[in-house]
C-alpha positions in Angstrom: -14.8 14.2 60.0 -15.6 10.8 60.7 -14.9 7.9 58.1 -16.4 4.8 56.5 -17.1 2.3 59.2 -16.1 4.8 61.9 -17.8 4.5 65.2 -16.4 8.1 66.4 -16.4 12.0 64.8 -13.5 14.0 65.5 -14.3 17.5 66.9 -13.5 20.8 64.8 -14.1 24.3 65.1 -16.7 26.7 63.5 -16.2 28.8 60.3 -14.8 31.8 63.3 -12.4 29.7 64.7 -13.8 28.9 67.9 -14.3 25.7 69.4 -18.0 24.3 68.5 -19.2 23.1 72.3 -22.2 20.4 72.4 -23.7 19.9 75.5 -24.7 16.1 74.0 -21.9 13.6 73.8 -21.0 12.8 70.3 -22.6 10.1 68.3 -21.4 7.5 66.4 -21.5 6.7 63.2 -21.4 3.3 60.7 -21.4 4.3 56.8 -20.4 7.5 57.2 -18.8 9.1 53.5 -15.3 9.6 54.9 -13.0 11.7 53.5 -12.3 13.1 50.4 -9.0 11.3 49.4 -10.4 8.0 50.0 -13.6 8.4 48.5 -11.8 9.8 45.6 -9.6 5.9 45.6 -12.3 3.8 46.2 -13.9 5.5 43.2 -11.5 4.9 40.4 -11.0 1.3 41.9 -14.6 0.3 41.4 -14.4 2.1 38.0 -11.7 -0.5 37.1 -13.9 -3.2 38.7 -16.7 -2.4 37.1 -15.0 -2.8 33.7 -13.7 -5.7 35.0 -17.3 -7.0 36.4 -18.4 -6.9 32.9 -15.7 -8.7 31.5 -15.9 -11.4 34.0 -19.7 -12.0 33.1 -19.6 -12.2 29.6 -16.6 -15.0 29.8 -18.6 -16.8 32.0 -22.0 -16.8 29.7 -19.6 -17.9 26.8 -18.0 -20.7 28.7 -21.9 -21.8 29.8 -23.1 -21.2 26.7 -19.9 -23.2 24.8 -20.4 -26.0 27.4 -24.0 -26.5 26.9 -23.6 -26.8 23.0 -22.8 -29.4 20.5 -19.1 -28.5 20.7 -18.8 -28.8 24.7 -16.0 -31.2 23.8 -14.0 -28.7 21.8 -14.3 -26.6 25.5 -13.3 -29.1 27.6 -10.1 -30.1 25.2 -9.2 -26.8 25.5 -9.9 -26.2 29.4 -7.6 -29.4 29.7 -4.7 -28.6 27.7 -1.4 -29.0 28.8 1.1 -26.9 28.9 4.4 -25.9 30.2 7.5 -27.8 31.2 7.1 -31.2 32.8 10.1 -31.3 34.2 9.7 -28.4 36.3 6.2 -30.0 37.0 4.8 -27.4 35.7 3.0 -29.3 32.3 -0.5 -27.5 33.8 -4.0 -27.5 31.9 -4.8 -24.4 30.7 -7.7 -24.3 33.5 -5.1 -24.8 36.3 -2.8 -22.4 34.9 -6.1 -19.5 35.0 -6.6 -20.9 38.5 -2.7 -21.2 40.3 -1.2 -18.7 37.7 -3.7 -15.8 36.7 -5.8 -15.6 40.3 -2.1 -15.0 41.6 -2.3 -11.6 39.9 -5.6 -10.7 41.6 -4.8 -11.9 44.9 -1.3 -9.6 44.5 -3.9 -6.5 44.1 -5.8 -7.7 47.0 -2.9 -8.0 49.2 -1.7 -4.0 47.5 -5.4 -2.7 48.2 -6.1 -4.2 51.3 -2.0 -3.2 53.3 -3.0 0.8 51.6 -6.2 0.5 53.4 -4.3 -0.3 57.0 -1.1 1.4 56.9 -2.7 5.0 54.3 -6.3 4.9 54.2 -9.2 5.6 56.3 -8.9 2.2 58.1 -5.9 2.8 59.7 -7.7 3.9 62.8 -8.8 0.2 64.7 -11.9 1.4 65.7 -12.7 2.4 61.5 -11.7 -1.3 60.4 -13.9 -3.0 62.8 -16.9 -2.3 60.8 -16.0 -4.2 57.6 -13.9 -6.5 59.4 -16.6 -7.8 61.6 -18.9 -7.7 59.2 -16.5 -9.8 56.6 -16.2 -12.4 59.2 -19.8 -12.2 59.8 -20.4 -12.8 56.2 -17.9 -15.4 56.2 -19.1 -17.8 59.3 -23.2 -18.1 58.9 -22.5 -18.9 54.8 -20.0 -21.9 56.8 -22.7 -22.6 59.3 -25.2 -22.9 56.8 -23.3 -25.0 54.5 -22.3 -27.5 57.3 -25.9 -28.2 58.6 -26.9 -28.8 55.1 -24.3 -31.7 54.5 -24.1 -32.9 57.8 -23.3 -36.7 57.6 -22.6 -36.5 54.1 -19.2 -36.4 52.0 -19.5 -32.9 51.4 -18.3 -31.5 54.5 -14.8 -30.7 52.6 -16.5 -27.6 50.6 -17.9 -25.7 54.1 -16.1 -22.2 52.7 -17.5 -22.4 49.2 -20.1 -20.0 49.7 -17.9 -17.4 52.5 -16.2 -15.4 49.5 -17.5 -12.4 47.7 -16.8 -11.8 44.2 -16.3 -7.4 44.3 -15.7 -6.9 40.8 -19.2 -9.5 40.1 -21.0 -7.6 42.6 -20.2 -3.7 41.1 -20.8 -5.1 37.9 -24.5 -5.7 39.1 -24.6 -2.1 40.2 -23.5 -0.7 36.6 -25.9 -2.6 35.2 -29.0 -2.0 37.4 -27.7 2.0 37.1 -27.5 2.4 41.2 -26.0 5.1 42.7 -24.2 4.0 45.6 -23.0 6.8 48.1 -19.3 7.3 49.2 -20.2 5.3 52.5 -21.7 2.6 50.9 -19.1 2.4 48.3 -16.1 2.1 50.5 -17.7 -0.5 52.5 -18.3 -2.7 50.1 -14.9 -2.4 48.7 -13.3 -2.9 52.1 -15.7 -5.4 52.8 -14.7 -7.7 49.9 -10.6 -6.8 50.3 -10.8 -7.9 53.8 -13.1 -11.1 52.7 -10.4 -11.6 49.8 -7.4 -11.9 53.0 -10.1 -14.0 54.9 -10.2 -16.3 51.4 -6.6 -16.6 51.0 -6.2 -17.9 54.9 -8.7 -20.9 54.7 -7.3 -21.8 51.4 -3.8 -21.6 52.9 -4.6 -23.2 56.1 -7.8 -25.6 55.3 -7.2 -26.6 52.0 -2.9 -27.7 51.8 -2.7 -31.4 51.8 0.6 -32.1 51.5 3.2 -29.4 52.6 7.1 -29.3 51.6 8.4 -27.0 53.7 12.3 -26.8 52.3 10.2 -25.6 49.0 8.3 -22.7 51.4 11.4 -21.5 53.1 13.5 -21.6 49.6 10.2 -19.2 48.4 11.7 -16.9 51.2 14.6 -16.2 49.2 13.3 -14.3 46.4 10.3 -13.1 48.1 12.8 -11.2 50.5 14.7 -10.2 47.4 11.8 -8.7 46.5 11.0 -6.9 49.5 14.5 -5.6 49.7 13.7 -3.8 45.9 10.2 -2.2 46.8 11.7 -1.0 50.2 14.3 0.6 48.4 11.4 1.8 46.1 12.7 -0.1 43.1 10.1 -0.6 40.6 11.8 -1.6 37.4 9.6 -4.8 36.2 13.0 -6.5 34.5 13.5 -7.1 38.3 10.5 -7.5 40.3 8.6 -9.6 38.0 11.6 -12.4 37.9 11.6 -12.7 41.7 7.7 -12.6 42.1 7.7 -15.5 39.6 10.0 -17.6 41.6 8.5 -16.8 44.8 5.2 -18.5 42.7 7.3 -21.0 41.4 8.3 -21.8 44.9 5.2 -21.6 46.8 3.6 -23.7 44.2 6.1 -26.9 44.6 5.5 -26.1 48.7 1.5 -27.5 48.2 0.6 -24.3 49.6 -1.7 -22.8 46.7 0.2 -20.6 44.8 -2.3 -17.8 45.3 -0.8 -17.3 48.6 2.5 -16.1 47.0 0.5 -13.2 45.3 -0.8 -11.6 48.6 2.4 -12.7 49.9 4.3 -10.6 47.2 1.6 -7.3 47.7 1.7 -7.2 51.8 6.0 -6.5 50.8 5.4 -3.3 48.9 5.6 0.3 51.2 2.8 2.0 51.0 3.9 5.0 52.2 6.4 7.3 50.2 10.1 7.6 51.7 11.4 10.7 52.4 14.3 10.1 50.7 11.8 9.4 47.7 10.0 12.9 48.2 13.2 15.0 48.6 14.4 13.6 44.8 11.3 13.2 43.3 12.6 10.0 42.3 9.2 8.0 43.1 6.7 6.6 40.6 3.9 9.1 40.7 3.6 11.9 43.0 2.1 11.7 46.3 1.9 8.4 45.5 3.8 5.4 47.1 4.8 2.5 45.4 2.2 0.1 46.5 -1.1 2.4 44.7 1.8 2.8 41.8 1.5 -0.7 41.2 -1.8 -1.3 41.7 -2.3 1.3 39.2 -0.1 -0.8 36.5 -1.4 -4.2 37.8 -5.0 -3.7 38.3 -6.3 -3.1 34.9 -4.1 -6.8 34.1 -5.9 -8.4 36.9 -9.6 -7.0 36.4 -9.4 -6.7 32.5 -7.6 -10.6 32.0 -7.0 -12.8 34.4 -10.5 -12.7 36.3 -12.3 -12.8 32.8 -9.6 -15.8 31.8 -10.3 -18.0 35.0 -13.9 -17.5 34.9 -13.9 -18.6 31.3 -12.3 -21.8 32.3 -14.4 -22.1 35.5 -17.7 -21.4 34.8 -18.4 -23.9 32.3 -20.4 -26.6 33.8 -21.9 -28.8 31.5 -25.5 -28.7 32.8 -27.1 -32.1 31.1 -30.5 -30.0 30.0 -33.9 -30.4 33.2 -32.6 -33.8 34.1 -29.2 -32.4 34.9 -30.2 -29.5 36.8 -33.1 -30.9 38.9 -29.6 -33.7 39.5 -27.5 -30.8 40.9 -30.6 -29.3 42.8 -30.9 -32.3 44.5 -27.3 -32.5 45.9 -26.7 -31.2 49.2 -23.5 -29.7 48.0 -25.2 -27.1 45.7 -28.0 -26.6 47.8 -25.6 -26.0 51.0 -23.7 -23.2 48.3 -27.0 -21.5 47.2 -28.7 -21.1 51.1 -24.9 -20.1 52.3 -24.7 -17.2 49.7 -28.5 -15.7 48.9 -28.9 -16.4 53.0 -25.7 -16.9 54.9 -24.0 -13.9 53.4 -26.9 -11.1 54.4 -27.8 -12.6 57.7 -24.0 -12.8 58.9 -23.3 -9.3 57.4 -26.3 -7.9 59.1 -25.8 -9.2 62.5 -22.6 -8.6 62.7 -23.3 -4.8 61.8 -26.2 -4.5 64.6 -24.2 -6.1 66.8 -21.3 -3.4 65.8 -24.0 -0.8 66.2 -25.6 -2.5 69.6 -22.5 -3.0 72.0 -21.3 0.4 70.7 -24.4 2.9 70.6 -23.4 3.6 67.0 -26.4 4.8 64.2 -26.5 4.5 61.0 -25.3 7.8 59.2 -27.6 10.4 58.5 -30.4 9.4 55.4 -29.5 5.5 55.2 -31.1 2.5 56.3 -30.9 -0.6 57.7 -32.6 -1.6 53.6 -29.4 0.0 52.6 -27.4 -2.5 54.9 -29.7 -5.5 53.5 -29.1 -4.3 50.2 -25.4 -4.5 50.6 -25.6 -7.3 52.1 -27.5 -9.4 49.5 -25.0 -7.9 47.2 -22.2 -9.4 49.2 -23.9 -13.0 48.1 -22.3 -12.9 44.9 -19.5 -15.3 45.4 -17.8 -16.1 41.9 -14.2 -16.3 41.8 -12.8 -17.5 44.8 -15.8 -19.3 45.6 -15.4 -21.2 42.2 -11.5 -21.5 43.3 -11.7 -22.8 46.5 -15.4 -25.4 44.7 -12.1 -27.1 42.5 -9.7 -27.5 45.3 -12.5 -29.3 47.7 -13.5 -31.5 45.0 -11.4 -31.5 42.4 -11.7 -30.4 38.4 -14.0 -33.0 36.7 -15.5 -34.5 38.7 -19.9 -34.6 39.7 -19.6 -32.7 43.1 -16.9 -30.1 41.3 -19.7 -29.6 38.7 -22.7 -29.0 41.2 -20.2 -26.6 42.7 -20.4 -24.6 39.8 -24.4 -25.2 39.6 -24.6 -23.6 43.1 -22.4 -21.0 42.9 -24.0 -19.8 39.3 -27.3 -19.9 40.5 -26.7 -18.7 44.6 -24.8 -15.7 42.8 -27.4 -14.6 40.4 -30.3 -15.2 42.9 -28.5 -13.2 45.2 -27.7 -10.3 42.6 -31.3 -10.3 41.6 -32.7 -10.1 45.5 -30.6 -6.8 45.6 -30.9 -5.0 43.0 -34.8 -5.3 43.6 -33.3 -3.9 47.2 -30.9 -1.4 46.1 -33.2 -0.3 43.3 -36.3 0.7 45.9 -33.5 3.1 47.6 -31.8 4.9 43.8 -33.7 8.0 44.2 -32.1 8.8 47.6 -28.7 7.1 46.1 -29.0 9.9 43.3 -29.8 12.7 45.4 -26.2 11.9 47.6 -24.7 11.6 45.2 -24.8 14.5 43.0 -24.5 16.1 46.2 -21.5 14.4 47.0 -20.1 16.3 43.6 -21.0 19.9 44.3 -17.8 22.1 45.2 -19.0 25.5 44.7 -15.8 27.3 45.9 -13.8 24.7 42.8 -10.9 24.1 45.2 -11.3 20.2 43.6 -12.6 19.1 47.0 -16.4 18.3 47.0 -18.1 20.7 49.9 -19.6 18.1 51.8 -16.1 16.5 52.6 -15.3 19.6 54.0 -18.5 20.2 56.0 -17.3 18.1 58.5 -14.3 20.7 59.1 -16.7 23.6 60.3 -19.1 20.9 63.1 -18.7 17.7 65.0 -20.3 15.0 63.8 -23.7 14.4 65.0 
């Protein structure tokens, strides 16, 4: 059965037993539905995002709405309180604390998610990744491109990978509401689409955007981050232990300059994903069949989707618009208008040609009843840009200032521009999205296995 982003089947034999022999060579296949167990994953995860997704808008709408009123000064008092221990240099606003502190949490799932998908899940196989993972980097460079030709000779050149992120639980959010049905193909590669844009994130922030590094602080953060390692390997999951050591390893990545993000994906890329056999013979793991990495995703995802995505888009999202004057203001800068053309533009041209180049060089077709729409779709989808994008807007310009607030202007509006422009997309294509995916839930012999999943087992692939 081939898999999401697979360019090759695997060859079975018919319901008799013998071999299935096809004089044609076999075909290959992008956006095929995979198989069962991952479908099944990338399910539940978007479940949780969607919650999440919904969550995540209404905090922003209240922190624009708050902003925009005649107590915008009671929001900004509170988005710039400090707190916590000077003397540890930790005495952060509140706003800094969503941003270094609570986007730790969801980079930690990213980094969980995106090592299951590599070492357990269908994108183990190289040739399987290299559909979201050139597509990812697709998305990621023509959003830069664009940016950079906008600003060229100007001062904002600093905030080229504003618009190169892609917000997954903003983006399934969009789906709930506009009720489309997204098959089990299209599904997974969106969700591995925006885990491997999430590593792709981390690194430019890591690398691009650290201006003053102490590296005795970054090697003392590989004390209690091997600490840590040395627990999960040993399948150790006791949070009177683990969460200690992950806050040091924050502590000590934050006093490094590195973003303290970093130390979150850090922390997930340490957990096995994988059960040991040691851990199957005792029964002594979490869950299972499950290893400890989905075990704590399971625990830490609802915390990151439910709270600290909602939480840092309540304090980032509220940008102080100044009425016609001050939006025709922001429309006018380069910077916002370089962050709406890289998302509603930059994000479905790059993801598109990176696919039919994927699909050129390789002979690959699309899988059977999709579209290249479908891919566009997808693709416009993948233009919603929130969090990170948001993230990486305040560490290019700083928080307060006029170019950090036409930051927010562009993402807002490139997000919800490119939101709209798909679910028109998507929308033209539900009927057929329906029709999958009911079928997708038929299993007429009730072995718990949908029948299509095992289709796959009886031919090759087409």
């Amino acid at each position: 059965m081939g898999v999401p982003g697979s360019l090759v089947g695997d060859d079975a034999d018919d319901p008799a037993g013998a071999p299935v022999t096809d004089p044609s060579p076999l075909r290959r296949r992008l956006f095929d539905r995979g198989t069962w167990p991952e479908a099944s994953h990338v399910a539940q995860v978007l479940r949780a995002e969607t919650t999440g997704g919904v969550l995540l808008i209404v905090a922003a709408v209240v922190a624009l709405v708050w902003a925009n009123s005649g107590w915008s000064d009671a929001y900004a008092d509170l988005r710039d309180l400090t707190v916590g221990p000077s003397a540890l240099h930790l005495d952060l606003s509140l706003g800094t604390w969503a941003a270094d502190g609570l986007l730790a949490i969801f980079f930690f799932v990213a980094g969980l998610e995106l090592k299951r998908e590599f070492v357990a899940g269908d994108l183990r196989d190289p040739r399987r990744a290299a559909l979201p993972v050139a597509a990812a980097v697709g998305g990621m460079t023509v959003p830069a491109l664009i940016y950079l030709l906008v600003n060229l000779g100007g001062d904002g050149l600093v905030g080229w990978a504003i618009p190169t992120a892609t917000d997954i639980a903003f983006a399934v959010a969009i789906l709930a509401v506009i009720s489309t049905h997204l098959p089990a193909g299209l599904r997974t590669f969106l969700l591995t689409l925006a885990v491997v844009d999430d590593l792709l994130a981390i690194t430019v922030i890591a690398v691009f955007y650290t201006d003053t590094l102490a590296p005795l602080w970054l090697l003392a953060a590989l004390v209690p981050l091997g600490l840590f390692a040395v627990l999960v390997q040993r399948r150790i999951s006791s949070g009177w232990l683990l969460v200690p050591l992950a806050a040091l390893t924050w502590f000590c990545v934050h006093e490094s300059g590195v973003h303290a993000t970093v130390a979150g994906v850090l922390l997930g890329f340490t957990v096995p994903v994988l059960r040991s056999r040691q851990g199957v013979k005792e029964d002594r793991e979490p869950d299972s069949g499950l290893g400890l990495a989905e075990h704590l995703e399971h625990l830490v995802r609802p915390l990151s989707a439910g709270v600290a995505v909602p939480v840092f888009a309540f304090f980032a999202a509220g940008v102080t618009v100044g009425g016609w004057d001050g939006l025709t203001a922001a429309l006018g800068d380069r910077v916002t208008l370089g962050i709406m053309l890289g998302l509603v533009l930059g994000k479905p041209i790059g993801i598109l040609l990176a696919t039919w180049l994927l699909a050129r060089f390789t002979r690959a077709d699309l899988d059977d009843e999709l579209s290249w729409l479908d891919v566009l779709g997808l693709s416009m989808l993948a233009g919603v840009g929130f969090t990170v994008s948001l993230l990486i807007g305040e560490l290019a310009f700083g928080v307060g200032t006029d170019a950090e607030e036409h930051v927010k202007v562009g993402v807002l509006l490139g997000s919800l521009i490119a939101a709209g422009g798909a679910a028109v997309v998507l929308r033209l294509r539900n009927r057929t999205y329906r029709r999958l995916c009911e079928l997708e839930l038929v299993d007429l012999d009730a072995d718990g296995i949908p029948d299509v999943y095992q289709e796959g087992e009886r031919r090759p692939s087409a």
